[in-house]
C-alpha positions in Angstrom: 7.3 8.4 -27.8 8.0 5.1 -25.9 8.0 5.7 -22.0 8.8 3.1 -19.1 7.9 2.8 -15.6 10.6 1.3 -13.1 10.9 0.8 -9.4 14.7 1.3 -7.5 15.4 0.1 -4.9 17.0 2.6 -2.9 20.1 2.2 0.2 17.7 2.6 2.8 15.8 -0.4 1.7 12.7 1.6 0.2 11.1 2.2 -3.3 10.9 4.4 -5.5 8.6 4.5 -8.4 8.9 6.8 -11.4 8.6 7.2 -15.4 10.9 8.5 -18.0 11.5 8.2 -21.8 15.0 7.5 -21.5 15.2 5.4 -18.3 18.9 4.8 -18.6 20.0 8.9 -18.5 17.1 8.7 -16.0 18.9 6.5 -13.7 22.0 8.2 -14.3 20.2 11.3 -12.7 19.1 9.4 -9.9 23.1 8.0 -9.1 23.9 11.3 -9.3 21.8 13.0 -7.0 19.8 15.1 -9.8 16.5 12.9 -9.5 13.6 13.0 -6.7 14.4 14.3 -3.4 13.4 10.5 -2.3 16.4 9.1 -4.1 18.8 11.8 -3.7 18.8 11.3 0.1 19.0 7.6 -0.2 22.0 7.0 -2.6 23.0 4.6 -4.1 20.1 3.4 -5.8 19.6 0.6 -8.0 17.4 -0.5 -10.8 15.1 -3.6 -9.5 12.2 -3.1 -12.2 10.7 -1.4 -15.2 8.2 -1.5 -18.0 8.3 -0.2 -21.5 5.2 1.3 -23.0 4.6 2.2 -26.4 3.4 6.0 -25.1 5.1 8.2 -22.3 1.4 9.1 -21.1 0.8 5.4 -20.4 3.7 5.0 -18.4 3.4 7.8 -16.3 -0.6 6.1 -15.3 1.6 2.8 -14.7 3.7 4.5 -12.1 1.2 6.2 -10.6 -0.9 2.9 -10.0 2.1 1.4 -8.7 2.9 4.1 -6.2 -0.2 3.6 -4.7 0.7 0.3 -3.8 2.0 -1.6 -0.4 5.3 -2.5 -0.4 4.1 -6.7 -0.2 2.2 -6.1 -4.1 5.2 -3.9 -5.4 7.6 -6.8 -4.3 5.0 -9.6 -6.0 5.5 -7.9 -9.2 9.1 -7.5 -8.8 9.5 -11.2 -8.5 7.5 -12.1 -11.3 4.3 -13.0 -9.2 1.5 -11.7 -10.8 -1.0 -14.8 -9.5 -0.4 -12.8 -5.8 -1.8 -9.0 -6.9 -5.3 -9.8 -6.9 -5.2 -10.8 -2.8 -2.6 -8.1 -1.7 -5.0 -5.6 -3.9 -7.5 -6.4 -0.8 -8.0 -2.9 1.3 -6.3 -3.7 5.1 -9.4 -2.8 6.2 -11.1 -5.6 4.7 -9.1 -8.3 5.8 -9.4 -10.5 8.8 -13.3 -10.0 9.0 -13.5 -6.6 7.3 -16.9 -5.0 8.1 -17.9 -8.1 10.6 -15.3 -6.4 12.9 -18.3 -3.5 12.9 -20.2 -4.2 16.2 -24.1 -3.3 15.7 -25.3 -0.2 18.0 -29.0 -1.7 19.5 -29.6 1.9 20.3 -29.7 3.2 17.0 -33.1 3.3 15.9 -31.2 3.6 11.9 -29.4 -0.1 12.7 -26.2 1.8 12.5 -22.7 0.5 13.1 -19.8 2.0 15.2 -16.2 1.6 14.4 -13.5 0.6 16.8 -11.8 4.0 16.6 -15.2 5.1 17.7 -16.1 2.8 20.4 -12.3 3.2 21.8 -12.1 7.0 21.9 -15.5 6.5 23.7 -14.0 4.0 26.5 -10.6 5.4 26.2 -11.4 7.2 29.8 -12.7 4.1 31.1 -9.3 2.2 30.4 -11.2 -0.7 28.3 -9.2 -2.4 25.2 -11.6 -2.3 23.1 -9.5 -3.5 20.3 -8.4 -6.9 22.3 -12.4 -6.9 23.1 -13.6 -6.6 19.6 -10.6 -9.1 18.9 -12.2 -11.8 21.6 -16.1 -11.3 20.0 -14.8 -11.7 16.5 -12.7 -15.2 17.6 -15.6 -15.8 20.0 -18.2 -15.8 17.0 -16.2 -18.0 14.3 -15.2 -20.7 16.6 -18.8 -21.3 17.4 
């Protein structure tokens, strides 16, 4: 049975992401208020994207790939730019430095690494930025 995955594009400006077989009575659920509580609560809704796949079971993987997405690689597919998923599928925490924004402990006989969230919970009392501090060694380091 053939299945689709499709994106709409809700009132409030967000996505929604879901499979059916039959995506136009789908969508006729969704207008009506007889779809996901997302939709329902965001009416009207309209149809922005969708894939047809030759199995329901396929589909349904689709939409749950896609869910897991940021809204900046859901929009590169809407638009037909498919050269842009491989960067926006880069984890936030790996961009702009990534690990190198990891300061090394010299006290840890292991060579461990502390976090920001760590080392500003830690300073938090002492009313340091550590983010804006961790920011200033990271621009310190590639400008030299």
């Amino acid at each position: 049975m053939i299945g689709y995955m499709y994106i709409l594009e809700c009132a409030d400006g967000s996505y929604y992401t879901g499979s059916t077989t039959d995506l136009e009575r789908r969508l006729a659920q969704h207008q009506c208020g007889e779809g996901a509580n997302h939709t329902k609560n965001r009416l009207p809704v309209k149809l922005i994207y969708y894939e047809k796949f030759p199995r329901i079971d396929q589909a349904f993987y689709r939409e749950k790939q896609v869910q897991g997405w940021c809204r900046k690689k859901k929009e590169a597919l809407i638009n037909g730019c498919p050269e842009l998923l491989p960067q926006l599928a880069v984890a936030y925490r790996d961009r702009n430095g990534g690990f190198e924004c990891l300061n090394h402990r010299e006290d840890d006989k292991d060579g461990g690494f502390e976090s920001l969230n760590h080392r500003q919970s830690l300073n938090h009392r002492q009313g340091k930025d550590v983010v804006s501090e961790a920011l200033e060694d990271t621009t310190h380091k590639t400008m030299q």
